[in-house]
N, C-alpha and C positions, 0 to 999 in steps of 0.2 A: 347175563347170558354166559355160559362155560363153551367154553372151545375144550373139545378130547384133545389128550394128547395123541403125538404123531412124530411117526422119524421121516431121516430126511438121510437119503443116500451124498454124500460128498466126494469130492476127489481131494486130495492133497497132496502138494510135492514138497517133503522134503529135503535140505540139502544137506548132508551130515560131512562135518569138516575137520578130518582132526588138527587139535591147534597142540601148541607146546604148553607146559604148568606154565614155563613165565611169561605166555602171552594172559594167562588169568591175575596170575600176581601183579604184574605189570599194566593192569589195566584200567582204567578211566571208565566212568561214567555219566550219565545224566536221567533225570527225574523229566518226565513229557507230561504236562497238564491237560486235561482233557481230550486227551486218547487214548482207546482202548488195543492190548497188543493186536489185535483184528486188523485194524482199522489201518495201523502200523503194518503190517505185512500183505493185505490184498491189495492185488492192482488196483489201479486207479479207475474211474467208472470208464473213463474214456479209453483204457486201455492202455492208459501209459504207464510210466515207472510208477512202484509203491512208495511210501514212504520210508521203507526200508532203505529202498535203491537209493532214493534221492537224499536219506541222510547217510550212507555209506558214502556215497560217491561227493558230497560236500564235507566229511571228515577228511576222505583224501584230500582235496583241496586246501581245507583249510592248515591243515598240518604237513602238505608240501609234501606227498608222498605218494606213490602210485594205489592205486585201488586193490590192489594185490597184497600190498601192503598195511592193508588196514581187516584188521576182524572184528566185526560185529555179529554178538554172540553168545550173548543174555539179550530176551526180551521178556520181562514179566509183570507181570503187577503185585507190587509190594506187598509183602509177607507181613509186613507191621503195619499195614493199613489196610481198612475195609473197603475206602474209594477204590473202585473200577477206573478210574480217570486218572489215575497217578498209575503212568508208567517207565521204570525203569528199565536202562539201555545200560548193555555195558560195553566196551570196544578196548580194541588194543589197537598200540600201529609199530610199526619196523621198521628198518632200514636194516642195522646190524648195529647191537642188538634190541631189543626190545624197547622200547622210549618207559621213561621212568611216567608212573601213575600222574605226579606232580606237573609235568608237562606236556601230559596231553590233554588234563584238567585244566590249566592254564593259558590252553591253547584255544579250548573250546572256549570257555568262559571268556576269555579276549573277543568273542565273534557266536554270542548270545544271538545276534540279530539275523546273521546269517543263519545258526541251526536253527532258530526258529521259524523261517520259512521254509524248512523244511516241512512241516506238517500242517502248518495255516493255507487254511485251504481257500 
């Protein structure tokens, strides 16, 4: 059986942020398995924080710096691969000035088990 296609009106809120070039150069990343950026930015069913929120707000944590202080600011799925399910994040954090790539990689990876409940749901 074929189902027609058919559109579908959305709403979306954007939040456009300008950052500085060395918060880009200066930034850290990670690879998310088995989520799509979707799934990664809508609220939660219940209404609560997205996963966005909740790994935003455990980077501040983890790297001892206010929430203000952290930008997350790539979210995509990898250009070099056809998995939907590999999604890359990229972030940066401050204080003054920007934290070097190396240690906010270092930081993260020190506390694997914490950003990972960020998205296991």
């Amino acid at each position: 059986m074929l189902i027609d296609r058919h559109s579908v009106d959305a709403t979306v809120n954007v939040t456009v942020k300008v950052i500085p070039e060395e918060a880009v150069d200066r930034s850290g990343s990670v690879r998310m398995v088995g989520l799509t950026a979707e799934e990664f930015i809508q609220s939660d069913a219940s209404g609560g924080p997205s996963k966005h929120e909740l790994f935003h707000s455990r980077l501040a944590q983890i790297l001892n710096v206010s929430m203000e202080n952290v930008d997350v600011f790539t979210v995509l799925h990898s250009p070099h691969n056809s998995n939907t399910s590999l999604l890359d994040v990229r972030f940066s954090a401050h204080a003054s000035p920007y934290w070097r790539p190396e240690k906010v990689n270092a930081a993260v990876s020190l506390s694997k088990t914490v950003v990972s409940r960020t998205y296991i749901t």
